[in-house]
DOKE-532083 format. One line per field, with one value per residue: residue number from 1; residue in three letters; x, y, z of N, C-alpha, C in turn. Coordinates in Angstrom, 2 decimals, padded with zeros to 5 digits. Layout:
residues N
nr <- [NUM ...]
rest <- [ala ...]
n_px <- [X ...]
n_py <- [Y ...]
n_pz <- [Z ...]
ca_px <- [X ...]
ca_py <- [Y ...]
ca_pz <- [Z ...]
c_px <- [X ...]
c_py <- [Y ...]
c_pz <- [Z ...]
This chain:
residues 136
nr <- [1 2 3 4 5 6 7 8 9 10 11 12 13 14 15 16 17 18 19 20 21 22 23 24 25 26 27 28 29 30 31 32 33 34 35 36 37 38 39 40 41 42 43 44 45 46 47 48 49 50 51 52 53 54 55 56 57 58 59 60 61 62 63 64 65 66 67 68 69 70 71 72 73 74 75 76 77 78 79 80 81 82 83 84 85 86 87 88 89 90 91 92 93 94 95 96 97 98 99 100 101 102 103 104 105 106 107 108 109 110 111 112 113 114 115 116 117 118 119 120 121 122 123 124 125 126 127 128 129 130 131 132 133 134 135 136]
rest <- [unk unk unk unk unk unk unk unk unk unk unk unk unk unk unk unk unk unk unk unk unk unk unk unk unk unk unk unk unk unk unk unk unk unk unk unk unk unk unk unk unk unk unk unk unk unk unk unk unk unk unk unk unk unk unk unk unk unk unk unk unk unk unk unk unk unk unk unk unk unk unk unk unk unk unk unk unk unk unk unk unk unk unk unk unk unk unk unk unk unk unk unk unk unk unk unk unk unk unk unk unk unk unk unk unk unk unk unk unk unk unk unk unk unk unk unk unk unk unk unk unk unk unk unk unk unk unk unk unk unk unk unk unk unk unk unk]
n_px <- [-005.34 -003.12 000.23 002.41 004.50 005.39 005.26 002.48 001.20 002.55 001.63 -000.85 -000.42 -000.16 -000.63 -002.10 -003.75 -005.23 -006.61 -008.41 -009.64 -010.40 -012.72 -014.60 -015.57 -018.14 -019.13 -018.16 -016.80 -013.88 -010.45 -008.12 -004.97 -001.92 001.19 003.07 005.68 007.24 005.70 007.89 009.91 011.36 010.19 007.39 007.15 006.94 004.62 002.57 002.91 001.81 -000.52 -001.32 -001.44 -003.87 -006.13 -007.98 -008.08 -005.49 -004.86 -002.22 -001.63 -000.02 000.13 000.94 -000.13 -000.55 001.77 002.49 002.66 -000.76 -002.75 -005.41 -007.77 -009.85 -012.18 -013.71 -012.69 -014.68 -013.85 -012.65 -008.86 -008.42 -010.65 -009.63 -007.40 -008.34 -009.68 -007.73 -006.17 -007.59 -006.21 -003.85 -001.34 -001.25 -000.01 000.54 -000.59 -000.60 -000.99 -002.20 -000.20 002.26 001.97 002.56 004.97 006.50 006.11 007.46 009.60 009.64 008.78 006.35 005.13 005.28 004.39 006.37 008.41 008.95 010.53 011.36 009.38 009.35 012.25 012.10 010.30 012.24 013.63 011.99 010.98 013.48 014.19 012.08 012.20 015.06 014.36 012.90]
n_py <- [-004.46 -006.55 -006.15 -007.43 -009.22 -011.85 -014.92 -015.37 -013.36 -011.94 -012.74 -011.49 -009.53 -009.81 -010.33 -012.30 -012.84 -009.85 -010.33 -012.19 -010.28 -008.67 -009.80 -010.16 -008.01 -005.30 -003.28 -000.41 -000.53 -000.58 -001.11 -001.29 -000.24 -000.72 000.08 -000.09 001.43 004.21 005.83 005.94 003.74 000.54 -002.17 -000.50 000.03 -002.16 -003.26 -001.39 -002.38 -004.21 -004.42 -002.57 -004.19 -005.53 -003.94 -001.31 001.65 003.39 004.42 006.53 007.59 009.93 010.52 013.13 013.17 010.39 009.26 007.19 005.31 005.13 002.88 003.49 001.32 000.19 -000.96 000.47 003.16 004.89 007.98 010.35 011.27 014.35 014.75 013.08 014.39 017.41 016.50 015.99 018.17 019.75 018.68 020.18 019.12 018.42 016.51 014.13 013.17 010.49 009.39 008.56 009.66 010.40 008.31 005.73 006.49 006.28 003.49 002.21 001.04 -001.20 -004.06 -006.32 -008.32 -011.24 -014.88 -016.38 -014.45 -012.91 -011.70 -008.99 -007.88 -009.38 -009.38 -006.44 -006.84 -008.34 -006.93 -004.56 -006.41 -007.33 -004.84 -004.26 -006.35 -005.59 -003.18 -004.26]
n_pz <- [006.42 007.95 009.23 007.59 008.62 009.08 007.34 006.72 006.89 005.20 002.83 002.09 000.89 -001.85 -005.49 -005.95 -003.65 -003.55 -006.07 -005.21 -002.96 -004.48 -006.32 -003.91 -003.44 -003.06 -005.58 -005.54 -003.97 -001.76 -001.01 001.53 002.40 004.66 003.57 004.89 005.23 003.41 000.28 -001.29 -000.31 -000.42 -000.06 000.84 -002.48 -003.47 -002.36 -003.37 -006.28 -006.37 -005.83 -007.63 -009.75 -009.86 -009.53 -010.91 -010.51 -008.46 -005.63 -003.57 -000.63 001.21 004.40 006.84 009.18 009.69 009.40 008.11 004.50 002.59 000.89 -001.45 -003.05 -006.43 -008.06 -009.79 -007.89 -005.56 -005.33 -006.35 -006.77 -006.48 -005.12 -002.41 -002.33 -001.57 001.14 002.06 002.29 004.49 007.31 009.07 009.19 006.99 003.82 001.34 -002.23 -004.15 -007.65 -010.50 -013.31 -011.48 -009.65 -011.70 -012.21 -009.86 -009.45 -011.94 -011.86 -009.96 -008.47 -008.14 -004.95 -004.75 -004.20 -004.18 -004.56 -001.31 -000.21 000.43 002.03 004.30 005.15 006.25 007.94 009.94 010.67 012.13 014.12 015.65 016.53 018.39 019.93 021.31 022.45 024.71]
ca_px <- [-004.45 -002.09 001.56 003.55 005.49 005.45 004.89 000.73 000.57 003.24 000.74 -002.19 -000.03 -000.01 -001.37 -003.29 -005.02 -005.61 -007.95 -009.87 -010.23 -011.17 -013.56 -015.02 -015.87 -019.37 -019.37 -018.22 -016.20 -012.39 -009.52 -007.06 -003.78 -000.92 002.50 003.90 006.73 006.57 005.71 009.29 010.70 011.56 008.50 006.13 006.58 006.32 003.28 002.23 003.07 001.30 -002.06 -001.44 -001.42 -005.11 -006.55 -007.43 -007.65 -005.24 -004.56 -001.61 -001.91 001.11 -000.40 002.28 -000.66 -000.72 003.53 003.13 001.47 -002.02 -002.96 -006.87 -007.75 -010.79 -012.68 -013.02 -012.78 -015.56 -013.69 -011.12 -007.67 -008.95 -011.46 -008.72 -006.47 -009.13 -009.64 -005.44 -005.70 -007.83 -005.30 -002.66 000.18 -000.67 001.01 000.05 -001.34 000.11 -001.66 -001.92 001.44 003.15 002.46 003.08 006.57 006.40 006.35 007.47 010.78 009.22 008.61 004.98 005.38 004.53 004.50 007.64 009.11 008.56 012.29 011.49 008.74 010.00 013.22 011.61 009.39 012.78 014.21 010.72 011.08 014.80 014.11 011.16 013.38 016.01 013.53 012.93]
ca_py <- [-005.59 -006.62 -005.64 -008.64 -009.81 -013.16 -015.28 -015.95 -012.22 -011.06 -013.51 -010.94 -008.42 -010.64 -010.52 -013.49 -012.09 -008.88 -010.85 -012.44 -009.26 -007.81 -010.51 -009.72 -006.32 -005.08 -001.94 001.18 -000.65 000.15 -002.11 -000.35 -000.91 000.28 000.20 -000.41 001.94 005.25 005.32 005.62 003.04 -000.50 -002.47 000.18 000.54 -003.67 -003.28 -001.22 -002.93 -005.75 -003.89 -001.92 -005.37 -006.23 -002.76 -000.20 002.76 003.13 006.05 006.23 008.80 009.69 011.85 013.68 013.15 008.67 008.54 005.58 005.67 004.18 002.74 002.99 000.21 -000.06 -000.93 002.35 003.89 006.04 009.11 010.84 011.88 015.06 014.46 013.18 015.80 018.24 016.09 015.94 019.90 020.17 018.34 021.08 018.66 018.09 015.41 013.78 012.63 010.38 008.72 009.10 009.67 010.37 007.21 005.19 006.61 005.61 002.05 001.76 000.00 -001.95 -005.62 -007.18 -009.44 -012.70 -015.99 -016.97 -012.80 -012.32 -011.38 -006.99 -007.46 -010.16 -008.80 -005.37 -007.63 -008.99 -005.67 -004.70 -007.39 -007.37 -003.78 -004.37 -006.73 -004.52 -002.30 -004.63]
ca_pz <- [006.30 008.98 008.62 006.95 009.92 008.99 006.18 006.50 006.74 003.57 001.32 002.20 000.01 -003.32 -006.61 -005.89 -002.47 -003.82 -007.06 -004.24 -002.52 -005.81 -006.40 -002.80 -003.41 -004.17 -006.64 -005.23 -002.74 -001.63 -000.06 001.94 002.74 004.95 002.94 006.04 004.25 002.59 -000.56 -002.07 -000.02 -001.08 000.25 000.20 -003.28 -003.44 -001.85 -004.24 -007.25 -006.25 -005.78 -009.22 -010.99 -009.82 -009.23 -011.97 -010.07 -007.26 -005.18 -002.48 000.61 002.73 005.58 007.99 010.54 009.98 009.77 006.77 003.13 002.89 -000.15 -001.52 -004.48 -006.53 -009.45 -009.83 -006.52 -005.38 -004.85 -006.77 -006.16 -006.24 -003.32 -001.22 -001.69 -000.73 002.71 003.00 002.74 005.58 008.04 009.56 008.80 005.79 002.86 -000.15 -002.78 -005.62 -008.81 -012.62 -013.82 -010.66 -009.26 -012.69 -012.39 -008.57 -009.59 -012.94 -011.83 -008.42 -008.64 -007.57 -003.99 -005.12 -003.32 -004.43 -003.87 000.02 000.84 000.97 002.90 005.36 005.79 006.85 009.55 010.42 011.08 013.26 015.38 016.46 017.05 019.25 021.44 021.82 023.26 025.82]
c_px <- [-003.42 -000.86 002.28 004.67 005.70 004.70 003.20 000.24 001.26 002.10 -000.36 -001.29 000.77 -000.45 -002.73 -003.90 -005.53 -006.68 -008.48 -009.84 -010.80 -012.59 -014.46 -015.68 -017.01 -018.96 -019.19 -017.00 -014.59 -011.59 -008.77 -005.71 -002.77 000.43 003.35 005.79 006.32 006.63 007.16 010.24 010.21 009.86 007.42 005.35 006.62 004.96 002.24 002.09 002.08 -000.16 -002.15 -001.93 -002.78 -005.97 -006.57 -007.28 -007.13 -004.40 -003.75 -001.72 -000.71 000.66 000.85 001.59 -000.27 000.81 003.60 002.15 000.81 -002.38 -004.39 -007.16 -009.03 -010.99 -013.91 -013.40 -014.00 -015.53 -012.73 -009.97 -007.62 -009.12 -010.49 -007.53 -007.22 -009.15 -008.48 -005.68 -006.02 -007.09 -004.44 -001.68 000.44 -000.13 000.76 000.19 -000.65 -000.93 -001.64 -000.30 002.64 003.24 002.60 004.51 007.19 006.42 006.88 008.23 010.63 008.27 007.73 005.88 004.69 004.77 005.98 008.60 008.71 009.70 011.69 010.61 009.42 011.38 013.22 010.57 010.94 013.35 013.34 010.94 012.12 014.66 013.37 011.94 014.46 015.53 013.41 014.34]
c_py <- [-005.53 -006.79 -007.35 -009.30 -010.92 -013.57 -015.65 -014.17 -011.79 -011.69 -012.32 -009.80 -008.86 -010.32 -011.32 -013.17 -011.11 -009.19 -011.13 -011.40 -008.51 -008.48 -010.56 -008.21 -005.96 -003.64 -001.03 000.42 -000.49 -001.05 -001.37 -000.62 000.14 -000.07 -000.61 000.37 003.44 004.43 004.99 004.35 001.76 -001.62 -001.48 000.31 -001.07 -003.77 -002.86 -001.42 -003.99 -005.25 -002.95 -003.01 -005.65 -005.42 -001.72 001.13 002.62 004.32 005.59 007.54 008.51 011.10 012.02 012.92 011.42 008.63 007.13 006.17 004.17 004.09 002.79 002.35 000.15 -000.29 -000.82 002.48 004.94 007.12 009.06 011.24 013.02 015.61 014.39 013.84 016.78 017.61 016.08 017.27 020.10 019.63 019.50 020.26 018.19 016.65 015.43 012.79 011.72 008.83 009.07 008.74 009.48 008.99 005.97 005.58 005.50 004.12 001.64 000.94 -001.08 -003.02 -006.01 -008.06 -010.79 -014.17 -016.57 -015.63 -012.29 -011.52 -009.76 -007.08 -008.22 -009.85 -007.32 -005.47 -007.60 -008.05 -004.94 -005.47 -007.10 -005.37 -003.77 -005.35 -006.17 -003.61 -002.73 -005.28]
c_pz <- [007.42 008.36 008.35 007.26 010.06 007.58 005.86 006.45 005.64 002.69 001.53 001.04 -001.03 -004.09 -006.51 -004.47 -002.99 -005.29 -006.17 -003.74 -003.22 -006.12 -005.89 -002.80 -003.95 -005.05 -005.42 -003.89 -002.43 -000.70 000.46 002.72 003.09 003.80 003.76 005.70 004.32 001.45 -001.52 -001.79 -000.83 -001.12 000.18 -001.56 -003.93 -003.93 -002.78 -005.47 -007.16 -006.36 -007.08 -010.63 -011.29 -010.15 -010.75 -011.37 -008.84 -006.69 -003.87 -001.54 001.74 003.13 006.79 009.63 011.06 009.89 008.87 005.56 003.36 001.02 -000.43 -002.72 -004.43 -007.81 -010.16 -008.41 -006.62 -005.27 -005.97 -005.55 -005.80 -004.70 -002.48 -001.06 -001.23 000.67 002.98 003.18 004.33 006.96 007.87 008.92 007.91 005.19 001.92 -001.26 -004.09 -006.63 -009.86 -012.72 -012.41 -010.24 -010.15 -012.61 -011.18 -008.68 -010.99 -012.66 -010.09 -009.17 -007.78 -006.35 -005.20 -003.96 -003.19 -004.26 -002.72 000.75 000.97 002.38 004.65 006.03 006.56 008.19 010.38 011.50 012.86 014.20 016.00 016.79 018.06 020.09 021.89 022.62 024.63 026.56]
């Protein structure tokens, strides 16, 4: 998914995209999504709310090596949490892994994007941008 830098890209990290992407999906298949966040932060854990609503199993991955949490959504995912903490081990730099309980806590109090709730993500584009011209 492309980062949410504007309003035709925050809708890709909805409730209502994420049923058609669910809908889209043959058996065994996985959606994946950056955060564009960690997971603790404000939007990341948006982001995540929003893909918890549609999704029954959903596993988040913050790797030291990628510098953001990646979300994997399925129904059921093909891998455990497990599994991909065994593949995080083998990375030197390490991170990790959150689902089950941990990441039920991780969102208990974080509010779904919706069409009509774009302000976290959009104001965290807004931020992106005026940083990237300052640059230049």
């Amino acid at each position: 998914m492309p980062a949410p830098y504007h309003v035709r890209t925050a809708l890709l990290h909805t409730p209502s995209f994420y049923r058609l992407a669910r809908s889209r999906l043959r058996p065994g298949g996985v959606v994946t999504l950056s955060l564009c966040d960690d997971a603790d932060g404000e939007v990341g854990r948006a982001i995540a709310a929003s893909a918890s609503t549609v999704f029954p199993d959903v596993i988040i991955v913050e790797s030291r090596s990628v510098g953001i949490a990646l979300l994997y959504a399925g129904a059921p995912l093909p891998f455990s949490p497990e599994d991909v903490a065994s593949a995080l081990a083998q990375d030197p730099r390490g991170g990790r892994v959150r689902s089950g309980a941990d990441l039920a806590a991780l969102l208990a109090s974080a509010a779904p994007l919706s069409e009509g709730r774009l302000m976290p993500v959009l104001s965290m584009a807004r931020g992106e941008l005026e940083e990237a011209f300052r640059a230049h």
